[in-house]
C-alpha positions, 0 to 999 in steps of 0.5 A: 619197917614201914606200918604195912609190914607191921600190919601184915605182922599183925594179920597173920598171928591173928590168923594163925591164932585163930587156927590154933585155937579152932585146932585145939576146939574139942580137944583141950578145954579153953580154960587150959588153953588160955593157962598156956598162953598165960605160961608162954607169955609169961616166960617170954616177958619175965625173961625180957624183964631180967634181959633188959636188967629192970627188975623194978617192971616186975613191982606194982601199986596198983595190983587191985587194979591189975585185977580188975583189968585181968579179970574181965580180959580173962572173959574177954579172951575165954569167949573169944576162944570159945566162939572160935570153936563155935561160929565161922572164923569171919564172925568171930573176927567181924564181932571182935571190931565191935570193941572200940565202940564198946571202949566209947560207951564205958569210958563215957560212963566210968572216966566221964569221957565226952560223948559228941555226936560223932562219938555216939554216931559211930557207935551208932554204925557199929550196933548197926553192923552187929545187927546186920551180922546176927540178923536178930529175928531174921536168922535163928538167934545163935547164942554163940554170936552173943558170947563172942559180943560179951567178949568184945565188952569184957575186952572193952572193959580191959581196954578201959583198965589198960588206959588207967593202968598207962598213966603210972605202969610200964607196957612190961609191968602190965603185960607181965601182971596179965600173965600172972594173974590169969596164969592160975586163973586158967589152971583152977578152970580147967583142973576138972578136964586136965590132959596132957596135949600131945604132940601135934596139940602142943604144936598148936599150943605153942603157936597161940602162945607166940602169936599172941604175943607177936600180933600185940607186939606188932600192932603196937609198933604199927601205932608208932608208924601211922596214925590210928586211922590207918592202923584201923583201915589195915586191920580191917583186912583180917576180916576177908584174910580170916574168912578165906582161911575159914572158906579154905580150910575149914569149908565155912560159908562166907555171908555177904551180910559180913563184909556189909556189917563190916564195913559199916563198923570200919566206916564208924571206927574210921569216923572215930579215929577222924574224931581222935586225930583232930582233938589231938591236934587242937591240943598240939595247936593250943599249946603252940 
């Protein structure tokens, strides 16, 4: 299968997630969502674990680590559920993209990643995007925006974790720690407000339980088919598929200040994959 049929993988999980997720808004509380996710992701990967015979995938070094990259994935994801609940789905997703940029900042502070003019011009691009979307002074300050921008900084913080994590831990290992560790996580958060889903709840439930796990697996695979410009530029699209599902479904306005702010975060994130993909080739030239 080519890039786009991974892509396309990868558009409809985050859609049909994000549906889940808006479907379960009121009913179940986001910590108990979150707890099943965590319980169906980590059945699906401890039996892949036993499946494939690599019992040491369930060993760790570094669990503090895990932890640490857990616990901000943890708020990453529980605000990104909970703006789903609270603003229209094209927002959610439109400040969802500002994650890479978040991604350059901290890995310049922490790992002492080089930050070029082209590094800090994209981030640029990407905080002028999310002015454009919260309109900050112009439209009332909605609370919501800035929890989903908290999200996107907790997940650029996991993302930074994930990247050290790589160097000595198998995918499986950390996917299989992620749901470990915030399995329990969710249970203690939403003891308080525990009821059973019934029968169509536990429909949705399962829906974002699997394509959680199928839209990471298929961007993954994506990335080994096309260079990550392309991946970026195709990933893009969940922004108008998911603002038609809002439009459709759920009667939500769609603001051009969207598909503006939007386009300017794709123009910086465009830029910064350029920037990736001519180091990686100066390297692949040194050494030949």
């Amino acid at each position: 299968m080519n890039v786009f049929t991974w892509m396309l993988g990868t558009l409809l999980s985050f859609c049909l997630m994000a549906i889940g997720a808006r479907e379960l808004s009121g009913e179940l509380c986001t910590a108990q969502i979150l707890f099943f996710r965590s319980a169906i992701g980590l059945l699906a990967i401890a039996s892949l674990i036993i499946y494939l015979a690599k019992p040491q995938y369930f060993k760790t070094q570094l669990l503090k680590r895990h932890c640490l990259r857990n616990g901000f994935q943890f708020i990453g994801q529980y605000g990104w559920f909970l703006g789903i609940g609270l603003l229209p789905l094209a927002e959610v997703f439109a400040l969802e993209f500002t994650v890479p940029f978040w991604v350059l900042v901290i890995a310049a502070i922490f790992l002492k990643e080089q930050l070029t003019i082209k590094k800090m011009l994209a981030v640029a691009l990407g905080l002028l995007g999310v002015v454009i979307i919260v309109q900050p002074g112009i439209a009332i300050i909605n609370n919501a925006s800035f929890i989903v921008l908290g999200a996107a900084v907790g997940y650029a913080v996991a993302h930074v974790a994930t990247k050290l994590l790589t160097q000595t831990e198998h995918p499986l290992t950390i996917m299989f720690y992620m749901c470990l560790l915030q399995l329990p996580v969710g249970l203690l958060l939403s003891l308080s407000q525990w009821q059973w889903p019934n029968g169509q709840q536990l429909l949705w439930v399962l829906v974002v339980g699997f394509t959680a796990l199928t839209a990471n697996y298929c961007l993954a695979r994506a990335m080994l088919c096309a260079e990550v410009s392309t991946v970026v530029t195709i990933d893009f699209l969940r922004l108008p598929a998911i603002a038609v599902v809002g439009v459709i479904f759920y009667g939500e306005s769609f603001e051009l200040s969207l598909l503006i702010g939007g386009g300017i975060m794709l123009v910086g994130n465009l830029l910064n994959a350029k920037g990736l993909k001519l180091r990686r080739w100066k390297k692949a030239s040194i050494k030949d």
